[in-house]
VOBA-1610 file (N, C-alpha, C; in pm, whole numbers, padded with zeros to 5 digits, always signed):
BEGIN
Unk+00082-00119+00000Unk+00000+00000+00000Unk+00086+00126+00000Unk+00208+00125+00092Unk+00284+00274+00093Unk+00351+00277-00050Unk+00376+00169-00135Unk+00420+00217-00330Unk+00326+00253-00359Unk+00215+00192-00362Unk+00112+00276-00428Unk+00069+00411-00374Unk+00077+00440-00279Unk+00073+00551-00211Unk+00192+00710-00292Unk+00327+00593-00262Unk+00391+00694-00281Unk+00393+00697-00465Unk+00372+00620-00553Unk+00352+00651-00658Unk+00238+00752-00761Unk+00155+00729-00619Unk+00044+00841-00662Unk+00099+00965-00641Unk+00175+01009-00536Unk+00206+01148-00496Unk+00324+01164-00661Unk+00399+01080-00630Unk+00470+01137-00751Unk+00443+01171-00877Unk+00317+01104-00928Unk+00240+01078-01054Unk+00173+01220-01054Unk+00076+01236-00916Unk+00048+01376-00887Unk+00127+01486-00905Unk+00231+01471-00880Unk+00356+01592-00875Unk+00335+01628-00992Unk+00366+01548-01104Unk+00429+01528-01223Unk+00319+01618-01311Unk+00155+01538-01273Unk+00036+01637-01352Unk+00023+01766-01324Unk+00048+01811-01176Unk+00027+01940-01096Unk+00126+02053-01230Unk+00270+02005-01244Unk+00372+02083-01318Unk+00267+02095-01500Unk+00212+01999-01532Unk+00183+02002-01673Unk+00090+02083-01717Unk+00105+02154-01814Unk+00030+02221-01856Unk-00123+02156-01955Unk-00194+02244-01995Unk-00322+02208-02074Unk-00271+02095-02185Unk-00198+02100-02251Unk-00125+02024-02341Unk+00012+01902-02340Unk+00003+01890-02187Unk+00098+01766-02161Unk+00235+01820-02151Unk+00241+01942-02174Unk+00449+01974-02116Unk+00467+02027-02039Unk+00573+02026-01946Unk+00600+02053-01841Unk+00640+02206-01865Unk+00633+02273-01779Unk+00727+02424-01754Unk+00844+02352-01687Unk+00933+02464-01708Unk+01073+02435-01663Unk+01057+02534-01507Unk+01165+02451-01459Unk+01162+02498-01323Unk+01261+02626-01315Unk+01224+02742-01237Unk+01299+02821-01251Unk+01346+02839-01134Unk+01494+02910-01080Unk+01543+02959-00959Unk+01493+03031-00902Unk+01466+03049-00725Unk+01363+03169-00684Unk+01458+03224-00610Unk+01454+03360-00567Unk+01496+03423-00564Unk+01533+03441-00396Unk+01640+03450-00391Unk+01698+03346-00197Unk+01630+03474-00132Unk+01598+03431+00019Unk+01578+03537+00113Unk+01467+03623-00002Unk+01377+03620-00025Unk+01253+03688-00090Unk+01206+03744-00042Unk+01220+03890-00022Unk+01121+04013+00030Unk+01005+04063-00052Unk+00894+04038-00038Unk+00758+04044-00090Unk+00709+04159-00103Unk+00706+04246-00003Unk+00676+04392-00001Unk+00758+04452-00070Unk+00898+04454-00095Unk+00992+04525-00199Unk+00970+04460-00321Unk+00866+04408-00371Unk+00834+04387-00510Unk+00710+04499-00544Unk+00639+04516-00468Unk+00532+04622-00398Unk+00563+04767-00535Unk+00458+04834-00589Unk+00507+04967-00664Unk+00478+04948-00841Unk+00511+05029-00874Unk+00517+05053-00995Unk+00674+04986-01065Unk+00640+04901-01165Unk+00738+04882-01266Unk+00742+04860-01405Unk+00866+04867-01488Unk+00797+04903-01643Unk+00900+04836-01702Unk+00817+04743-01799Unk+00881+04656-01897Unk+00973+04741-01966Unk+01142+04653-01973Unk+01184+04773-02089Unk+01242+04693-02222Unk+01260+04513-02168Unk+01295+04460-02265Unk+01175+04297-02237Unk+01140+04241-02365Unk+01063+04138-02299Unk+01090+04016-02453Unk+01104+03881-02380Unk+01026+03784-02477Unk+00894+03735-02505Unk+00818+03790-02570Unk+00690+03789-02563Unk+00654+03784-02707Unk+00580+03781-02769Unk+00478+03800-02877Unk+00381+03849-02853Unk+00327+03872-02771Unk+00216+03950-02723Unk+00266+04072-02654Unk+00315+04023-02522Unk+00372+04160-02446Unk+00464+04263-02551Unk+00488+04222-02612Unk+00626+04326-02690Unk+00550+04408-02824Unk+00416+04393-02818Unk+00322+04471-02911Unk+00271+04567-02857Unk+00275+04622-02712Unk+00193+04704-02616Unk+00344+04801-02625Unk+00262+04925-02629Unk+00362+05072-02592Unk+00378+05101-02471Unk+00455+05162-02417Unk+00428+05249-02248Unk+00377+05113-02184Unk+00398+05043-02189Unk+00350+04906-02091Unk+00414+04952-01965Unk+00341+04924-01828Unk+00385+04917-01662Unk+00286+04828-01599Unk+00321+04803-01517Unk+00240+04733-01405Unk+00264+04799-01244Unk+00117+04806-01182Unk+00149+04890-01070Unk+00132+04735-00970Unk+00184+04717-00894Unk+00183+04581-00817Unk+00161+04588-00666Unk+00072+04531-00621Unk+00008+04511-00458Unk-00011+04472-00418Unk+00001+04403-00271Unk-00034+04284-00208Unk-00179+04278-00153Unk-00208+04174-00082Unk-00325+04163+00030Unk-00305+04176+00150Unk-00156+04177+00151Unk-00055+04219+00273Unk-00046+04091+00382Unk-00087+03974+00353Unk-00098+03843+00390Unk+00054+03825+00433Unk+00055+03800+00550Unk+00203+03735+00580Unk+00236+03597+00530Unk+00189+03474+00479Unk+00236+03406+00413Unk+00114+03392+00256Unk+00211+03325+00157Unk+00149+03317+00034Unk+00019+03420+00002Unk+00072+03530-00026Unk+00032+03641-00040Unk-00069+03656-00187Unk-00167+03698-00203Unk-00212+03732-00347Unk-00180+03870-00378Unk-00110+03895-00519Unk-00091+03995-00582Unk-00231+04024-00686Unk-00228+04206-00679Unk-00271+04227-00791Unk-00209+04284-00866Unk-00253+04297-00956Unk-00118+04366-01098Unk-00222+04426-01214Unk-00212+04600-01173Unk-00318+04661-01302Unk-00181+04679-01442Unk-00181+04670-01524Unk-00129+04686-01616Unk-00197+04800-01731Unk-00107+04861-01774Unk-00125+04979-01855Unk-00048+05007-01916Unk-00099+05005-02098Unk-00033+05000-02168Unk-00102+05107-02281Unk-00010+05145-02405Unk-00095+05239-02508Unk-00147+05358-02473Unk-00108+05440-02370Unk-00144+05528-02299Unk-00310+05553-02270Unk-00323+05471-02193Unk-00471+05472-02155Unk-00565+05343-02160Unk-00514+05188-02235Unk-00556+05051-02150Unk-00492+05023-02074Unk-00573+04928-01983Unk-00552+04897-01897Unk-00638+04722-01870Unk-00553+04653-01787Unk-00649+04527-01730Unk-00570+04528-01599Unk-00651+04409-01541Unk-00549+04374-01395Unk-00574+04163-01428Unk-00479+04151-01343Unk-00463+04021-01323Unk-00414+03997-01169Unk-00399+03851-01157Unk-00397+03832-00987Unk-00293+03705-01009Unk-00184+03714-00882Unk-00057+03620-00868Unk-00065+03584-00773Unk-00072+03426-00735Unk-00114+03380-00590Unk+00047+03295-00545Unk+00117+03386-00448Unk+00285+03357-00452Unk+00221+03165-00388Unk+00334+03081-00399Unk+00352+02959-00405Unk+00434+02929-00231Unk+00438+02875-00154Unk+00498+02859-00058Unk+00576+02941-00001Unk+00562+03085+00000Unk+00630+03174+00050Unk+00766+03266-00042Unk+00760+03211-00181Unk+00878+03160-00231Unk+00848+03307-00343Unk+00936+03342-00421Unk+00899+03454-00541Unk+00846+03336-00665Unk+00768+03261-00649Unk+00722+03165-00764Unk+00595+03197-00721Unk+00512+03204-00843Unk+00362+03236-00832Unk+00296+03141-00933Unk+00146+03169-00904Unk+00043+03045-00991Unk-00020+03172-01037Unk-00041+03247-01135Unk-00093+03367-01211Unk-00214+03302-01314Unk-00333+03396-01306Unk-00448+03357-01393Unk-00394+03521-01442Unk-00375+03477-01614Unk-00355+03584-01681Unk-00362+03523-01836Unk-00465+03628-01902Unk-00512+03633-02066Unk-00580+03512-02078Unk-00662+03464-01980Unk-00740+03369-01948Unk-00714+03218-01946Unk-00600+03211-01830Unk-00529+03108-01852Unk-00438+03093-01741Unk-00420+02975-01665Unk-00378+02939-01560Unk-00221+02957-01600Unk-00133+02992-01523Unk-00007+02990-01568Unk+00102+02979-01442Unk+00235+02964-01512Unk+00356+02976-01344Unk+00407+03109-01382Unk+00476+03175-01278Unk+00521+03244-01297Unk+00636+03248-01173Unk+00787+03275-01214Unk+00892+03346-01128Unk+00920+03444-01142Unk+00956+03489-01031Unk+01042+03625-01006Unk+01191+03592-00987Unk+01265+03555-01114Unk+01412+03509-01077Unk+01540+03530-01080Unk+01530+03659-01035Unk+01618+03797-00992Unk+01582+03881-00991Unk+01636+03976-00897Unk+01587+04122-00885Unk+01757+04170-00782Unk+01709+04323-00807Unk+01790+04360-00691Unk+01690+04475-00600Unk+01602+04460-00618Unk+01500+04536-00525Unk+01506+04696-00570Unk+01611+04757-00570Unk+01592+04876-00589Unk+01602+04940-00775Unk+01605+04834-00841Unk+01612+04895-00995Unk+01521+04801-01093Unk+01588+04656-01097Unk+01562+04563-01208Unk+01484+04499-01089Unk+01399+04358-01196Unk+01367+04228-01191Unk+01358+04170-01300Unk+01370+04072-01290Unk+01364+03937-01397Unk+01285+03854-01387Unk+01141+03844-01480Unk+01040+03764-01449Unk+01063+03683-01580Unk+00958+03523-01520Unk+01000+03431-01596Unk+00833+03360-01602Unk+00769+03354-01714Unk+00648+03372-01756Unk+00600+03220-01816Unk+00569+03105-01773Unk+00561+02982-01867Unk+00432+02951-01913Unk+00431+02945-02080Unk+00319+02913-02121Unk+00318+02748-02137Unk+00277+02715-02074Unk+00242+02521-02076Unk+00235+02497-02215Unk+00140+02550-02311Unk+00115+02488-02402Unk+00232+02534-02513Unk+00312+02632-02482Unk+00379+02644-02606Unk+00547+02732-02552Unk+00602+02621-02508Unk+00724+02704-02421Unk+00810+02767-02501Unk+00822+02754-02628Unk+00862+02879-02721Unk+00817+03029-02698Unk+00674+03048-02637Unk+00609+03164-02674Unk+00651+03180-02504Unk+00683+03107-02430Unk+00668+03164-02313Unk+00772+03313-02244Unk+00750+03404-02195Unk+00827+03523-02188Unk+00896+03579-02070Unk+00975+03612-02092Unk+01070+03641-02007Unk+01050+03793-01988Unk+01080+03857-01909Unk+01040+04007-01880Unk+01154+04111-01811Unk+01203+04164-01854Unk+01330+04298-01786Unk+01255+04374-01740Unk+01258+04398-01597Unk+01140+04532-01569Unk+01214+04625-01437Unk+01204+04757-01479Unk+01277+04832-01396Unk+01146+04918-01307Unk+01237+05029-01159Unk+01167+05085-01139Unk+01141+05205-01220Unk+01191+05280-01269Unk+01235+05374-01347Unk+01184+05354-01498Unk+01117+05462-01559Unk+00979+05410-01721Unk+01129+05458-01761Unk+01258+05550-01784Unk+01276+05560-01902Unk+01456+05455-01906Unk+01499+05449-01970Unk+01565+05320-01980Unk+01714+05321-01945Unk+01756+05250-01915Unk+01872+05268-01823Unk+01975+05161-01885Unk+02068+05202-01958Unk+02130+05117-01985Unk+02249+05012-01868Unk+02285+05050-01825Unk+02371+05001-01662Unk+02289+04904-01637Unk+02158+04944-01560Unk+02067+04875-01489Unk+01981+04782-01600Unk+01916+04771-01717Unk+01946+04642-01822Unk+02029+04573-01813Unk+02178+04599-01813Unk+02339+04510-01830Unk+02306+04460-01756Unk+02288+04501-01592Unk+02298+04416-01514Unk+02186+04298-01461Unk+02019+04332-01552Unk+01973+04226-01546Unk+01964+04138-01614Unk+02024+04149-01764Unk+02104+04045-01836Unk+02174+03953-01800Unk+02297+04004-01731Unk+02393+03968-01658Unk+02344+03810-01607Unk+02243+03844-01497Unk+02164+03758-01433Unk+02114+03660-01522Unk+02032+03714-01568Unk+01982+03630-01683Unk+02038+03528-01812Unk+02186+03581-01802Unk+02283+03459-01862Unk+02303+03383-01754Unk+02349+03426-01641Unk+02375+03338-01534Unk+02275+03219-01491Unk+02132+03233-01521Unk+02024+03140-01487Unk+02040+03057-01606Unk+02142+03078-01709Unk+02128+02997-01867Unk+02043+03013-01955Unk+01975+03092-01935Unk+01782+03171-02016Unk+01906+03202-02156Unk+02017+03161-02204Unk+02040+03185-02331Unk+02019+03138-02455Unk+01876+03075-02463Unk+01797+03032-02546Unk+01700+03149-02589Unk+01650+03238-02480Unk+01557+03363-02470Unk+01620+03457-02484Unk+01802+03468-02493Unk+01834+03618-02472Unk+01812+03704-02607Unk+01859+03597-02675Unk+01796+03661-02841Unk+01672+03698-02897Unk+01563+03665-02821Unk+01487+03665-02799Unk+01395+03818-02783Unk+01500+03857-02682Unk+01386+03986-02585Unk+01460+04134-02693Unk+01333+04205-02736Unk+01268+04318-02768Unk+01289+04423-02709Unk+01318+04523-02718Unk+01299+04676-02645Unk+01157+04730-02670Unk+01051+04756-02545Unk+00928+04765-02541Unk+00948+04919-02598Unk+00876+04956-02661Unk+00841+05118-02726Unk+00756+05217-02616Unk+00869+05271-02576Unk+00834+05386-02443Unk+00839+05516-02510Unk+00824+05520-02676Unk+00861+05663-02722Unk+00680+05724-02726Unk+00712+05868-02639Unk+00571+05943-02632Unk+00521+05858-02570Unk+00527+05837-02414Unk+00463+05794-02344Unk+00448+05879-02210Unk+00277+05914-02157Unk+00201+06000-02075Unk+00301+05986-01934
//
């Protein structure tokens, strides 16, 4: 009874990770010692892998908690094109900068897998059904663009091996933006 037991949990594991279409997301690094409230504020895409995200102008996201001391829900209004807007909601995962995000109508993972709190982060976006399309995100505090503070979330971002995506990411169009 305890193999079958423990083969179910693992079998379970295995479906929990899969997406609508049978592939796994890749596991990403979270981000050590994770301060939750210093993700808290306004931040603005400046480079992204996306096909979707990288079609929006002036893109930001203003970001907020429920202020929950563990596994916190985020909301996230996003505004883009000077004047849309949606929100979406990030429900953090075991305390950890890894989230379970319902966004563009669709269950998804999401990491936060680097930051340095006061400039950059590095989000890591998995679409289950099509991990080609899935996007990676450069997002600073600061809308207009910083070359230093990009380098250095690159930097990171070779370091996690994402050099399949680096070719990848776009400079979002912040020109004439409110």
């Amino acid at each position: 009874m305890t193999q079958k037991y423990f083969l179910l949990v693992i079998i379970m594991g295995i479906l929990i990770e899969m997406g609508a279409y049978g592939q796994i997301c890749y596991r990403m690094p979270t981000v050590k010692d994770f301060k939750l409230a210093q993700i808290m504020g306004n931040w603005y895409p400046q480079e992204i892998a996306s096909e979707i995200e990288v079609t929006k102008r002036c893109v930001y996201y203003v970001v907020r908690s429920d202020d929950k001391p563990c596994n916190a829900t985020i909301t996230i209004d996003r505004f883009w094109d000077n004047g849309k807007n949606d929100t979406f909601k990030m429900y953090q995962i075991n305390n950890t900068s890894e989230f379970r995000i319902d966004w563009l109508g669709k269950i998804r993972r999401n990491w936060l897998i680097a930051m340095d709190y006061d400039s950059w982060s590095l989000w890591y976006i998995c679409y289950s059904e099509n991990h080609d399309n899935s996007a990676v995100v450069i997002s600073t505090r600061e809308s207009r663009r910083n070359e230093t503070v990009i380098n250095e979330a690159k930097k990171a971002m070779k370091n996690i091996k994402l050099n399949s995506i680096y070719s990848k990411m776009k400079e979002i169009d912040r020109s004439n933006c409110e």
